[in-house]
C-alpha positions in Angstrom: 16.0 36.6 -127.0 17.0 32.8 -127.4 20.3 31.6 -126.4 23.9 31.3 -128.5 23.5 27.6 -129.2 27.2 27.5 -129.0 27.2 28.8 -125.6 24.4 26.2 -124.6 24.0 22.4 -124.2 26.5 19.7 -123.9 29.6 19.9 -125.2 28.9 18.0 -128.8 26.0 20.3 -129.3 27.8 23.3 -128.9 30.8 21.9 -131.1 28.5 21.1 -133.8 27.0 25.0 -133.7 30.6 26.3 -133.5 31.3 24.4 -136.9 28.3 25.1 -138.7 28.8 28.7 -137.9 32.2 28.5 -139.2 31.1 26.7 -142.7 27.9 28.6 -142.7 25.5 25.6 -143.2 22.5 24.7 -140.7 23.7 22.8 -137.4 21.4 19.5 -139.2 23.7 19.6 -141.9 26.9 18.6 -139.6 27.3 14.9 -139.3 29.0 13.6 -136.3 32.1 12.8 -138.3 32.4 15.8 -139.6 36.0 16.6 -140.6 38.2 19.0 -142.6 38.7 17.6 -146.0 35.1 16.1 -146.2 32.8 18.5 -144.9 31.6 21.1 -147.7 32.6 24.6 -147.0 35.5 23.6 -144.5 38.2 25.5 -146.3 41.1 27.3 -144.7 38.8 30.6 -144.1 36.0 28.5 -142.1 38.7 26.9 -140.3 40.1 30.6 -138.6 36.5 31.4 -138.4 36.5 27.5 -136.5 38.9 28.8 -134.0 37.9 32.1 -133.3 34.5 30.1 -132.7 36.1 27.8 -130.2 38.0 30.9 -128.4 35.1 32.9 -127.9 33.2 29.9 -126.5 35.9 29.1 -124.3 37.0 32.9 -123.6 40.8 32.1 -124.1 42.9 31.6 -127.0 43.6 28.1 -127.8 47.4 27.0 -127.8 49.4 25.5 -130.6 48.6 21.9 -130.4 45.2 22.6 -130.1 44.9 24.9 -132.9 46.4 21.5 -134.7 44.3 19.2 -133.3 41.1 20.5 -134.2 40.2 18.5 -137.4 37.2 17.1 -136.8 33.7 17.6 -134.8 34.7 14.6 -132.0 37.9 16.4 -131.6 35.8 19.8 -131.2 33.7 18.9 -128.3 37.0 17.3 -126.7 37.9 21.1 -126.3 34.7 22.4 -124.8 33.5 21.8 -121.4 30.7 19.8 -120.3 
């Protein structure tokens, strides 16, 4: 059985799993600045999908201003360790 690539690697690899999961496209499809509003597929849906992504990988819910903050794939990988 191979790994949850969003609970492997450093912190911008897992970010960019997280979010491709969320907008259902293939991790190679995420550019590096990926954002909401110019990333196909990011609606609002993908982007509760997005967070319940980012809590499960963290195993805590995020707070407020991190829920807010989370518009792009650099600002992802800020939330993840490692």
């Amino acid at each position: 059985m191979s790994a949850n690539p969003a609970q492997t690697g450093d912190a911008a690899s897992r970010a960019r799993a997280i979010l491709a999961e969320a907008v259902s496209r293939p991790v190679g499809e995420i550019p590096d600045d990926a954002a909401i509003g110019m990333l196909e597929g990011w609606d609002s849906l993908a982007h509760i999908r997005l967070i319940a992504g980012i809590e499960a990988a963290l195993d805590r819910p995020l707070t407020t201003e991190e829920v807010i903050g989370v518009h792009a794939l650099d600002k992802i990988a800020a939330l993840l360790p490692g």
